[in-house]
C-alpha positions as CSV (number, residue, x, y, z in Angstrom):
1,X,29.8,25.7,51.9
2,X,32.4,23.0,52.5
3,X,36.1,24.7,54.1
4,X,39.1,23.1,55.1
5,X,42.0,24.6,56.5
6,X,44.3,25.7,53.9
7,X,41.7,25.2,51.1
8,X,39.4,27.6,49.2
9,X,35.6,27.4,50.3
10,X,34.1,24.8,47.8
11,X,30.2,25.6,47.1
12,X,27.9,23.3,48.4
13,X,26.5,22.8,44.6
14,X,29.9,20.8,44.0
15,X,29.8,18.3,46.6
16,X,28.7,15.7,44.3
17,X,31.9,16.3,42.0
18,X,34.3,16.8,45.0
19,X,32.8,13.1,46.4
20,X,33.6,11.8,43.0
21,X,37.3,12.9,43.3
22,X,37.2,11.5,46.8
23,X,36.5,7.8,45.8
24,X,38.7,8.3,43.0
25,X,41.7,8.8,45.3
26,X,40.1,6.3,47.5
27,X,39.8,3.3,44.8
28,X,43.2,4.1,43.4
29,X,44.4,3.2,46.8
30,X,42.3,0.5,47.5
31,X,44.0,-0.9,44.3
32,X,46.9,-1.2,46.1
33,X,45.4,-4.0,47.9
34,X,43.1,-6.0,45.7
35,X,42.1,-5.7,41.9
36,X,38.3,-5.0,42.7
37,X,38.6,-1.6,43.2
38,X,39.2,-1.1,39.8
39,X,35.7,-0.5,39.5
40,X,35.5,2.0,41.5
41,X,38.6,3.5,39.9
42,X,36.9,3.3,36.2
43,X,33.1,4.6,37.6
44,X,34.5,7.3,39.6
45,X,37.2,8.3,37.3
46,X,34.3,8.7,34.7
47,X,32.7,11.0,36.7
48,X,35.7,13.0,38.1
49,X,36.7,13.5,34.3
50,X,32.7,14.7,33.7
51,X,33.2,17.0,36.4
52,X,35.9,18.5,34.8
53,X,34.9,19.1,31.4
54,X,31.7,20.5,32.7
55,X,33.8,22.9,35.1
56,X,35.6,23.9,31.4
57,X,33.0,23.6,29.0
58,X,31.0,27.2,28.5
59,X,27.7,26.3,26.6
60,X,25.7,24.9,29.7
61,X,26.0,27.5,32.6
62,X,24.1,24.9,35.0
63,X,26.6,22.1,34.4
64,X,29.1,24.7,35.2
65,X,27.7,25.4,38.4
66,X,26.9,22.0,39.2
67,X,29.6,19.5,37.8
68,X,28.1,16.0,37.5
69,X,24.8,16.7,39.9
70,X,23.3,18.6,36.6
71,X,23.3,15.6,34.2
72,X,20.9,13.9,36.6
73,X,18.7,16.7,36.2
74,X,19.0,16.1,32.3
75,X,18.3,12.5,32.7
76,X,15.3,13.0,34.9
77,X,14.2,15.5,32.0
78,X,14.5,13.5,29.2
79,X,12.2,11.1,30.7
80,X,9.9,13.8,31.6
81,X,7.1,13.0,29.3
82,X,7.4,9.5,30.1
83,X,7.5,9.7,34.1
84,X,4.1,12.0,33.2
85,X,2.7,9.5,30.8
86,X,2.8,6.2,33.0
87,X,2.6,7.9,36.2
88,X,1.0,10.6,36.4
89,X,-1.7,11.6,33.7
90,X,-5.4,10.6,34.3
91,X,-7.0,8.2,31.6
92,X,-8.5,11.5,30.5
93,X,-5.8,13.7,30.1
94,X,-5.2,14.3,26.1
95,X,-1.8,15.0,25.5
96,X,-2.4,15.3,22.3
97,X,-4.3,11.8,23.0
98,X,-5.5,10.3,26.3
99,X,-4.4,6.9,28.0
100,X,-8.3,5.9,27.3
101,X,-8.4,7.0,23.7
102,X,-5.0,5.2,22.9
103,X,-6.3,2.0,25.0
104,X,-9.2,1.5,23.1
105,X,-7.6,1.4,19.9
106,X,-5.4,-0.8,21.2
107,X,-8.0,-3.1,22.5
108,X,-9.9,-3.0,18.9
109,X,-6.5,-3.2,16.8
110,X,-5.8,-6.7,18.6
111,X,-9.6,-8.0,18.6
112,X,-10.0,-7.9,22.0
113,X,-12.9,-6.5,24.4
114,X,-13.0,-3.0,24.6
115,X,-15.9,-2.8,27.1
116,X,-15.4,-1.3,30.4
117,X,-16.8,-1.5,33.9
118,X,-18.6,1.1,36.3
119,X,-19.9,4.1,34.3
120,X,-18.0,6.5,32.7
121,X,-15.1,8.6,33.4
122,X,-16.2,12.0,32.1
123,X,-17.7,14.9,33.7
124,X,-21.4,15.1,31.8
125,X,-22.1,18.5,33.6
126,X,-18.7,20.2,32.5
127,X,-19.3,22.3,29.1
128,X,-18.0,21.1,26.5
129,X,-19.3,17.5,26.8
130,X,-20.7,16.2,23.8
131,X,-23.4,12.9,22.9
132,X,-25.6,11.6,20.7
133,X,-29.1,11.2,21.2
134,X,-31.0,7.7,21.1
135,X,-33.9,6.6,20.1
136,X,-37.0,4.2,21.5
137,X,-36.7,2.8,18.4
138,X,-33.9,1.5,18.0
139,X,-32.4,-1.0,14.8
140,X,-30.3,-3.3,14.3
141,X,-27.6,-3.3,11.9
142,X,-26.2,-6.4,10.4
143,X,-23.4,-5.0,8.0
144,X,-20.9,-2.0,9.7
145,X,-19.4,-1.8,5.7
146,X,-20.4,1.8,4.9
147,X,-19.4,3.0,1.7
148,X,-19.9,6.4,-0.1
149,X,-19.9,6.9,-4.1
150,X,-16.9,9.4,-4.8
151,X,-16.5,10.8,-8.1
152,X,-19.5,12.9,-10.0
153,X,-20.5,13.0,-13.8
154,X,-16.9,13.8,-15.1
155,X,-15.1,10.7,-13.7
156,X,-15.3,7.5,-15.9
157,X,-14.2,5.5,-12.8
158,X,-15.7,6.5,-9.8
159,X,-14.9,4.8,-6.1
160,X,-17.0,3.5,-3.9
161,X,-15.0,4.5,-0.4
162,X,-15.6,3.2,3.2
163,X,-16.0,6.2,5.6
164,X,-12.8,5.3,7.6
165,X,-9.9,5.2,6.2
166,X,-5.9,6.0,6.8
167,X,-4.7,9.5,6.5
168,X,-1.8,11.0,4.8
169,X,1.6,10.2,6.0
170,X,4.4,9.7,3.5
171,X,6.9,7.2,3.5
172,X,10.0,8.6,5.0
173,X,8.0,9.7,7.8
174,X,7.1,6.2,8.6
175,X,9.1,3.3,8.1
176,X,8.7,1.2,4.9
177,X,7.4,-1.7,7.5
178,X,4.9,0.6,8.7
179,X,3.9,1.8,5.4
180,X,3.5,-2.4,4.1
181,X,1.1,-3.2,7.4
182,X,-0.9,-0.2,6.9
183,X,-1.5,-0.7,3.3
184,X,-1.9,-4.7,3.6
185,X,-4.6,-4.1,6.1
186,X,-6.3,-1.6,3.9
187,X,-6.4,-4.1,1.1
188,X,-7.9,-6.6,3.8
189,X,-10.2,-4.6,4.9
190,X,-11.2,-2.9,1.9
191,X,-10.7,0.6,2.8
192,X,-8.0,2.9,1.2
193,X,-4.4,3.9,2.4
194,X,-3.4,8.5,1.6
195,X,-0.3,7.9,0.3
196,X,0.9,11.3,1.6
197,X,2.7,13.6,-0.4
198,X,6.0,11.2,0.0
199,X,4.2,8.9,-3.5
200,X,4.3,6.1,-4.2
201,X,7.0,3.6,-2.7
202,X,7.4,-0.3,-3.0
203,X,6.1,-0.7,0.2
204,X,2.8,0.9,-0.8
205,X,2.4,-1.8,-3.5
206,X,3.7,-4.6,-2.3
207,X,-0.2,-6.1,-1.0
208,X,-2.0,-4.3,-3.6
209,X,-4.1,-2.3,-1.1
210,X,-6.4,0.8,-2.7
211,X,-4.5,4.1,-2.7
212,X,-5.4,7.7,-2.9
213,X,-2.3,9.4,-4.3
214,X,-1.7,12.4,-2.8
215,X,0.1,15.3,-4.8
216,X,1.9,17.7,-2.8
217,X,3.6,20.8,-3.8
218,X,7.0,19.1,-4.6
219,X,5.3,16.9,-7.0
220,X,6.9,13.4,-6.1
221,X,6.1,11.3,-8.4
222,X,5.4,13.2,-11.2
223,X,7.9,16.2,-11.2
224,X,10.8,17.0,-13.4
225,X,14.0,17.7,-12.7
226,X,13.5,21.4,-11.4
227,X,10.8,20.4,-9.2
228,X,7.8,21.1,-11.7
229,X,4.5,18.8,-12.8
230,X,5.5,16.2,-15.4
231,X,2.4,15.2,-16.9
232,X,3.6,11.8,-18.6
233,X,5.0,10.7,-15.0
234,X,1.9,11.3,-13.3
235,X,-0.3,9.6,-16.0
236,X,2.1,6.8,-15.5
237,X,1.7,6.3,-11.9
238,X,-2.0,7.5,-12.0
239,X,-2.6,4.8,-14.8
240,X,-2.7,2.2,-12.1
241,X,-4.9,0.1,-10.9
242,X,-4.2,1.1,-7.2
243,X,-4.6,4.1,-7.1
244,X,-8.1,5.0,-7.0
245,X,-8.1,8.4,-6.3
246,X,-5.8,11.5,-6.8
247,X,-5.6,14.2,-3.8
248,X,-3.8,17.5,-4.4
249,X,-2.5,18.8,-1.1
250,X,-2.7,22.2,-0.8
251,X,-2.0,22.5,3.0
252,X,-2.4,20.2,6.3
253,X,-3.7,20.8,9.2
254,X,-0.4,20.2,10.8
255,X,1.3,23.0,9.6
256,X,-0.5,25.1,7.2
257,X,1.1,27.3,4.8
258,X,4.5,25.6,5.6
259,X,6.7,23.6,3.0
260,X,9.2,21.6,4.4
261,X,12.9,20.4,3.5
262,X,14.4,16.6,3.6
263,X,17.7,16.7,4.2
264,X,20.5,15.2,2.0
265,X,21.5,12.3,4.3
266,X,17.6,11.2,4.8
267,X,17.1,10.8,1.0
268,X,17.9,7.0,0.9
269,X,18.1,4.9,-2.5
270,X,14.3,3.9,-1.1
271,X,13.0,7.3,-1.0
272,X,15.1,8.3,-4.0
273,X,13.1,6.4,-6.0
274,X,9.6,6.9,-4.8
275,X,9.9,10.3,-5.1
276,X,12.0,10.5,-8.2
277,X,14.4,12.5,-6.9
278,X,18.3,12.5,-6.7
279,X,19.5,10.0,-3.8
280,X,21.9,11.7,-1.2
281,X,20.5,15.6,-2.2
282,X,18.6,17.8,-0.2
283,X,14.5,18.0,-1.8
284,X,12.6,20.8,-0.8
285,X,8.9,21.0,-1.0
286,X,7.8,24.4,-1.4
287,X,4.8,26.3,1.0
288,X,3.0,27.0,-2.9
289,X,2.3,24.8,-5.7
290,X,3.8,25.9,-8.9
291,X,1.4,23.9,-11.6
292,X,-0.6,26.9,-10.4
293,X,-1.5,30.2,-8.5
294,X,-5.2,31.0,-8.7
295,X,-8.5,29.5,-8.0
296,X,-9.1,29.4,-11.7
297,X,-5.9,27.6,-12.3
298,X,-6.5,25.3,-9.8
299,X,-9.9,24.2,-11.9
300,X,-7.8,23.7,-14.8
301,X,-5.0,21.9,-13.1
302,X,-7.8,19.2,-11.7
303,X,-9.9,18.9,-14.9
304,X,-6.2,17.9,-16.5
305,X,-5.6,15.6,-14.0
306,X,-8.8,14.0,-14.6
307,X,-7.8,13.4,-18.4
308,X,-4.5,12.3,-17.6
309,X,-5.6,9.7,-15.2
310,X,-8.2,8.0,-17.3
311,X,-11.4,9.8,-16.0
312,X,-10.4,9.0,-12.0
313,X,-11.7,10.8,-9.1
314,X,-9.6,14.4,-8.7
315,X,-9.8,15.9,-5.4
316,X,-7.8,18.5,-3.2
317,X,-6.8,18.6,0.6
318,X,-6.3,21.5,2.0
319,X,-6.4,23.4,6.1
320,X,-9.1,26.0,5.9
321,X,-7.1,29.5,6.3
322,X,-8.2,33.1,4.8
323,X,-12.2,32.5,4.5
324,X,-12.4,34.8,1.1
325,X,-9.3,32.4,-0.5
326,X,-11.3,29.1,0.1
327,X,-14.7,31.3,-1.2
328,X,-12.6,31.9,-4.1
329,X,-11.8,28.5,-5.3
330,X,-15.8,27.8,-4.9
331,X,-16.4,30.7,-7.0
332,X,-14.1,29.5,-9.8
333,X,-15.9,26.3,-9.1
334,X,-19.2,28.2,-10.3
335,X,-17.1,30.1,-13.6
336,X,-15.6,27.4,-15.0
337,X,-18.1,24.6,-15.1
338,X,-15.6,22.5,-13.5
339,X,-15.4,20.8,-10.0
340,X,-13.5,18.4,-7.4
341,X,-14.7,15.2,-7.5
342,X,-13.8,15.6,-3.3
343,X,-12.4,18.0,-0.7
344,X,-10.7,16.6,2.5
345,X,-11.0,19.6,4.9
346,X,-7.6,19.0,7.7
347,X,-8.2,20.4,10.7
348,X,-6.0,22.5,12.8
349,X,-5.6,19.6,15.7
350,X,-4.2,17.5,13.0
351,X,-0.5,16.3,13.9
352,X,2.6,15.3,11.9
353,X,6.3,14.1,12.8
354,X,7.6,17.7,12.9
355,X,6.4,21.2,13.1
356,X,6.7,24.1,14.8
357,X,5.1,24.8,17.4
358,X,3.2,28.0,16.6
359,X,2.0,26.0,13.7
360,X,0.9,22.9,15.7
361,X,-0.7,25.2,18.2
362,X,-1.9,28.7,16.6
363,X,-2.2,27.8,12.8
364,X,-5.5,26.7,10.6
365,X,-9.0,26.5,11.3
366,X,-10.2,23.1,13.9
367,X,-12.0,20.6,11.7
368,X,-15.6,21.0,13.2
369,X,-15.4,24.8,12.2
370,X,-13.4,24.1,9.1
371,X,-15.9,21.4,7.5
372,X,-18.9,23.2,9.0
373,X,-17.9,26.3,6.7
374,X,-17.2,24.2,3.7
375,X,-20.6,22.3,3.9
376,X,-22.1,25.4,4.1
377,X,-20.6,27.2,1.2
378,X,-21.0,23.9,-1.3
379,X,-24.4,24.1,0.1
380,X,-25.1,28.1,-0.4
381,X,-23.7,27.7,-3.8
382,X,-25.3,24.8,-5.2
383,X,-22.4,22.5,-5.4
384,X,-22.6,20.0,-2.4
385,X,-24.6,17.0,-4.6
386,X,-21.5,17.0,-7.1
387,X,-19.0,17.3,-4.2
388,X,-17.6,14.7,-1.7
389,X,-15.9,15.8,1.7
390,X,-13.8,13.9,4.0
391,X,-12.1,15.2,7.1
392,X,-9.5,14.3,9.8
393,X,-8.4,15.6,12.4
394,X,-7.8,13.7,15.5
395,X,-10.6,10.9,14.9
396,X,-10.3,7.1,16.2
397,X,-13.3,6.4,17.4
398,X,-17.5,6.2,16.3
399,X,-18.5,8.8,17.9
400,X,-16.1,11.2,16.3
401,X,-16.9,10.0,13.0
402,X,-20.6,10.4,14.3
403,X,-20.1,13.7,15.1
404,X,-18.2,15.5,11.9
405,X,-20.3,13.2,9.7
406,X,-23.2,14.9,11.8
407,X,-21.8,18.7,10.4
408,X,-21.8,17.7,6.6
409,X,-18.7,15.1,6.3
410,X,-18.9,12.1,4.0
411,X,-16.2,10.1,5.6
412,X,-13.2,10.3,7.8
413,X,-9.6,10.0,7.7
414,X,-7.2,9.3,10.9
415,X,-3.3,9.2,10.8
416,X,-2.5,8.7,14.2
417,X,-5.0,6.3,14.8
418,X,-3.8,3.9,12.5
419,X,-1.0,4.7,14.4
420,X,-1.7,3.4,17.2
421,X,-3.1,0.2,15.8
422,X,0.5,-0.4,14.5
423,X,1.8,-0.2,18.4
424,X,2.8,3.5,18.3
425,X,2.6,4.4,22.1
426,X,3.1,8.3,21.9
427,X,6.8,8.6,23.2
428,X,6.9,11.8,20.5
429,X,10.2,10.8,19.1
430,X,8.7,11.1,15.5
431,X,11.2,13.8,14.3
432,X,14.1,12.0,16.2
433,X,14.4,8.9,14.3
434,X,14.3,7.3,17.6
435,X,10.5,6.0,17.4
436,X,10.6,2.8,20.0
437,X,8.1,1.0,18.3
438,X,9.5,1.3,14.5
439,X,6.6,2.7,13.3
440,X,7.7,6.7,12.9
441,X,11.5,5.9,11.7
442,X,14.2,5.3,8.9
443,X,16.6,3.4,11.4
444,X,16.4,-0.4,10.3
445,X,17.4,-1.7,13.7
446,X,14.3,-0.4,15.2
447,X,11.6,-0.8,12.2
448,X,12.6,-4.3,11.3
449,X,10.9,-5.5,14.5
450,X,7.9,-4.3,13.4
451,X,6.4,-7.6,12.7
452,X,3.9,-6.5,9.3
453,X,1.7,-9.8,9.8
454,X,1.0,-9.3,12.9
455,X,0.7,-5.3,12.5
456,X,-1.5,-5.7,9.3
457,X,-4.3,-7.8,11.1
458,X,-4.2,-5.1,14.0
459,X,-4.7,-2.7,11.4
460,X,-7.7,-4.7,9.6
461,X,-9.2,-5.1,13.2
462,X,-9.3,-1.6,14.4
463,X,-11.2,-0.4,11.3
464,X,-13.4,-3.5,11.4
465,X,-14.1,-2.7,15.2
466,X,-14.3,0.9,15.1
467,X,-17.2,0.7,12.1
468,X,-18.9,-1.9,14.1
469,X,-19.2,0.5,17.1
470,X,-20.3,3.2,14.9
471,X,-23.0,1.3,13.6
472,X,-24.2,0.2,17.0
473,X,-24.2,4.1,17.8
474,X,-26.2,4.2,14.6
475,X,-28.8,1.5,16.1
476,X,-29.1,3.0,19.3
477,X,-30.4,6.5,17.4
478,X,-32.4,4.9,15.4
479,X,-30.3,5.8,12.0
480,X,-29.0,2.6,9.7
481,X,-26.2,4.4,7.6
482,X,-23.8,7.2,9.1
483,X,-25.1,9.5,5.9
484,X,-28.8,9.5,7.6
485,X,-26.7,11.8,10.9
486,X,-27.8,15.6,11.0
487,X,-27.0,17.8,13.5
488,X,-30.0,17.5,15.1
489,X,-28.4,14.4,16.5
490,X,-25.4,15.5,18.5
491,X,-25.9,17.5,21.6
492,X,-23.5,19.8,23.2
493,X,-23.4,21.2,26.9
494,X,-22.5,24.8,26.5
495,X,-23.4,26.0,30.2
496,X,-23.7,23.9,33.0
497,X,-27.7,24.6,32.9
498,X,-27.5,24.5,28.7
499,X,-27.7,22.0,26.2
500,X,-28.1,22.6,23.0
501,X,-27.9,20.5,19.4
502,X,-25.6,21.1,16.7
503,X,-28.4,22.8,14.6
504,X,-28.7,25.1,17.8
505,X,-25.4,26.0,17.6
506,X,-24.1,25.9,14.2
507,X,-25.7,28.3,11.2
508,X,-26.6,26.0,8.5
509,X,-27.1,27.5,4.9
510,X,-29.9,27.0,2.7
511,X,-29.3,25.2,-0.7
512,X,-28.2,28.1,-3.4
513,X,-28.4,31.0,-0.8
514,X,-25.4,32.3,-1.6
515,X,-26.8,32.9,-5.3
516,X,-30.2,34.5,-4.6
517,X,-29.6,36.9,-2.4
518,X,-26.5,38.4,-0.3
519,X,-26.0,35.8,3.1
520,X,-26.2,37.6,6.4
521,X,-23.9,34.9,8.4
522,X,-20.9,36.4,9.3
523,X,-18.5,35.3,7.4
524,X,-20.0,34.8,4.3
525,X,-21.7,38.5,5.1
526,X,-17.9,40.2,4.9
527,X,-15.8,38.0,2.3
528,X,-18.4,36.1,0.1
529,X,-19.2,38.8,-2.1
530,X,-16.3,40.5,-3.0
531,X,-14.0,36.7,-3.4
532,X,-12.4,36.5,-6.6
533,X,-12.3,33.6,-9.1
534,X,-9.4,34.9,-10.4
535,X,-7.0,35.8,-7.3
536,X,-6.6,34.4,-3.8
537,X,-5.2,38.1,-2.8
538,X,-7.6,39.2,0.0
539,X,-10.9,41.9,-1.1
540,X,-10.7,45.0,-1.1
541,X,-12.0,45.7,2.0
542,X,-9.7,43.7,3.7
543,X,-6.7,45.3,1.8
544,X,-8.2,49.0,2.5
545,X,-8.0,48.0,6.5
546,X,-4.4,46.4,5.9
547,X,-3.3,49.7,4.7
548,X,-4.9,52.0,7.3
549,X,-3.4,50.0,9.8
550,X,0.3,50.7,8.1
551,X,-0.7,54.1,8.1
C-alpha cells in the first residue's frame, strides 16, 4: 500500500496510474521552462486520462482494479499466439499445423530444397507414429502427373483429375487476389481449384483454371430469389467449359451440420454478384438443403444435375455424421439405379475461417475413420467400381496422400495447404478481416499486396513438388502409381512393443458383403440393416433407446 499523511491509502495495484499523474504534474511544470516537456505532458496525460476512464468504466473489473497496468496485460495477450508461435513451440508442435509442416510447404511453394540435415525429429517409439514400408526393389518414376478417371457410365464428359488438388474455400473467405493465384496455378499446373460454396466469381475465371463447382445449401449461383434451386441458372454456369465437375456440399468437416450467415456489410458488389444475391443484405445459408430431404431425393436431385449440366461429373461432399444416414443414401444408391459420379469424405480436422469451437473440436467423424467407413460400405455394397472418393482433411504432404490413398481414397484435397503456398503464416485472424498476409481477407489495403504472379507460381510449385515427393515415396515401396497403395503398406505403432499395418488394424469389407449375408463389423452389424432409402430419421432401434432414455 502507498500512504501519505493526509491522504487515503492508495493500493499498490495503482502505482502505475498514480506515477502517470506524477509526471503529468511533473511535465506540466517542466513546461514552464522549456517546450520539450510537452511530450511528456501529451504521453503521460494519455495515460492519466486511461487511468481515469478505466477507474469509471464498469465492463472490465481488472482495468478497474488496475488502471493503465491492465492494458499491458491485454497487449501481451493479444500477441499470445504469436510470442508461442516464434518463440516457443517446437518444430513439432501442431497447432493446428507445426513450424515443420508449414516450412516445407513453404520450401516446395518457392522451388527451393526442402531436404534436411541430421535424422529426423520424431519419436519412432511413441504410438501413434506412422510409415510406409519400402521395398528392395525399388523403381523409378519418371512422370509424378497422376491422374484418376472421374465420372462413370452416366457422364458424357468425364475428367481425368490429378490426385492433389485445392479444397473448397469460397470467395469472401479469401480475397479475390487469393482466389486469382490459386486458380492461375491450377490452370498451370493442370489440377483443379473447389470453388467452395461462395460460386463462381470473376476471379475464379479470370486464368481459365479447371473448377469443380461446389453447391452448397444456399445455392449461389443457381438460386432464386427466396433462396431455392433455379435450374436454368445452374445449367447456365454449369454449361461452361471450366467447370469440370459439380460437388453438392452437404456438410464440411469444419463445422458439420452448421449453416452460416454473411452479414449485410460483407456482401460487396463482388460477392453480390457471384453469388447472385442482393448487395448490402444479409444471405443466409441454411444447416439443410431444400432442393431435397431424403436419400432418395438426393438421387434424383444428382441424376438432374447431370442432365442439366450436359452429362458432367455430379458428386457430393459431405462430414461423415449418424452412420445409418450415410448407409441410407448408399441404400438409395442401390433402389434407384442411380449414383454419384464421386464422394469427397471431409474430415473432422478439417478447418475454416470461423466456427465454433465445439464444432472445430467435438463435431464429425476424422477423415481416416470417415473414408475408411465409406470405402467399406461402396465396397460391401457393390458400388465402389462406379464411385470416385476424394478426401481432405489436413493433408500437405506425400505421405499423407500416401496414407488416406492407402484406406480406399482416389485423390486428395487440401485448403490450408494451398494456403500456405500463398504465404499464409497461421496468425489465425481469418474471421477478423485482419489476415497479415492478404490471403484470408476482404480489406483491399492488405490483399492488394498479394502479388498473384508471384503467388501463382508458388502455388504451381508446391503441387509440382509435393507429387514429385509422393512419387519418390512410391519408388522407394516399390509401387509406380499412388492407386497401386493398400493398407498393407502403411504401418502404425500402436504400443511401444506393437506395430501393426493398416489391414491389421482397420476391418476391410468384402466386395458385395453387405448384400449376401448380414455384416458382423460393428457398425454395419447395428445400423446397416434397418437404414432407410427413404428417410435419414435414425432406425428404429435407435429411436426405441432415444425414448427409454426420456423415460
Amino acid at each position: 500500500m502507498i500512504e501519505a499523511r493526509g491522504l487515503t491509502r492508495i493500493p499498490l495495484r495503482n502505482a502505475v496510474f498514480v506515477a502517470c499523474l506524477i509526471l503529468l504534474l511533473v511535465s506540466l511544470v517542466g513546461v514552464v521552462f522549456s517546450l520539450a516537456w510537452l511530450w511528456g505532458v501529451a504521453i503521460f496525460g494519455m495515460l492519466a486520462g486511461l487511468g481515469l476512464y478505466d477507474l469509471r468504466q464498469t465492463r472490465r473489473t481488472v482495468s478497474r482494479n488496475y488502471p493503465v497496468l491492465a492494458h499491458f496485460r491485454y497487449v501481451l495477450e493479444s500477441i499470445g499466439p504469436e510470442i508461442r508461435q516464434y518463440f516457443i513451440q517446437s518444430d513439432l508442435d501442431e497447432r493446428p499445423f507445426s513450424r515443420e509442416q508449414r516450412a516445407v510447404v513453404y520450401q516446395r511453394s518457392k522451388n527451393e530444397s526442402d531436404k534436411k540435415p541430421f535424422g529426423s525429429l520424431l519419436d519412432m517409439y511413441q504410438p501413434g507414429h506412422e510409415w510406409i514400408n519400402h521395398s528392395l526393389l525399388p523403381r523409378a518414376i519418371e512422370n509424378s502427373d497422376f491422374r484418376i478417371r472421374v465420372g462413370g457410365s452416366r457422364c458424357s464428359q468425364p475428367y481425368l483429375a490429378s490426385v492433389f488438388n485445392i479444397s473448397a474455400m469460397s470467395f469472401g473467405s479469401l480475397s479475390g487476389n487469393a482466389i486469382e493465384a490459386l486458380n492461375a496455378g491450377a490452370g498451370k499446373g493442370g489440377f483443379y481449384h473447389d470453388t467452395g460454396e461462395g460460386s463462381i466469381s470473376g476471379y475464379h475465371r479470370k486464368h481459365g483454371g479447371d473448377l469443380v463447382w461446389e453447391i452448397g445449401s444456399g445455392y449461389f449461383g443457381c438460386r432464386n430469389d427466396d433462396g431455392s434451386f433455379n435450374a436454368e441458372r445452374f445449367a447456365a454456369n454449369a454449361s461452361a467449359d471450366q467447370v469440370k465437375m459439380i460437388e453438392i456440399k452437404l456438410s464440411q468437416g469444419a463445422k458439420p451440420g452448421h449453416g452460416g450467415i454473411l452479414p449485410a456489410a460483407k456482401v460487396t458488389a463482388e460477392i453480390a454478384e457471384a453469388r447472385e444475391v442482393p448487395m448490402g443484405q444479409e444471405v443466409i445459408s441454411p444447416a439443410a438443403h431444400s432442393a431435397f430431404s431424403t436419400p432418395l431425393e438426393l438421387m434424383a436431385f444428382i441424376a438432374r444435375l447431370r442432365s442439366l449440366s450436359g452429362g458432367k461429373p455430379i458428386g457430393f461432399k459431405l462430414a461423415i455424421g449418424h452412420p445409418w444416414e450415410w448407409f441410407a443414401i448408399v441404400k438409395a444408391m442401390l433402389e434407384t439405379g442411380e449414383r454419384p459420379d464421386f464422394i469427397v469424405v471431409d474430415g473432422g480436422e478439417g478447418g475454416t475461417g470461423a466456427a465454433p469451437l465445439e464444432f472445430i473440436n467435438r463435431i464429425g467423424v476424422p477423415l481416416t475413420e470417415a473414408v475408411t467407413l465409406v470405402h467399406n460400405t461402396l465396397v460391401g455394397a457393390g458400388l465402389r467400381e462406379e464411385i470416385r472418393i476424394g478426401a481432405a482433411g489436413k493433408i500437405m504432404s506425400g505421405f499423407h496422400i500416401a496414407r488416406i490413398m492407402a484406406l480406399g481414397a482416389d485423390w486428395c484435397n487440401s485448403a490450408r495447404g494451398f494456403m500456405f503456398s500463398l504465404g499464409c503464416i497461421q496468425a489465425l485472424n481469418c474471421h477478423s478481416d485482419k489476415c497479415p498476409s492478404g490471403v484470408a481477407t476482404q480489406d483491399p489495403n492488405r490483399s492488394r499486396h498479394l502479388d498473384i504472379v508471384d503467388k501463382t507460381a508458388r502455388v504451381y510449385h508446391f503441387h509440382r513438388n509435393t507429387l514429385k515427393a509422393l512419387a519418390e515415396m512410391l519408388g522407394a515401396a516399390g509401387l509406380s502409381h499412388p492407386s497401386e497403395l493398400g493398407p498393407e503398406h502403411i504401418i502404425r505403432r500402436v504400443s511401444e512393443n506393437e506395430i501393426q499395418s493398416y489391414d491389421q488394424i482397420f476391418t476391410f469389407l468384402k466386395p458385395n458383403e453387405l448384400l449376401n449375408a448380414k455384416c458382423e463389423h460393428t457398425v454395419f452389424k447395428h445400423y446397416w440393416e434397418n437404414a432407410r432409402a427413404d428417410s435419414f430419421q435414425p432406425p428404429a432401434q435407435v429411436a426405441r433407446l432415444r425414448f427409454t432414455k426420456l423415460e
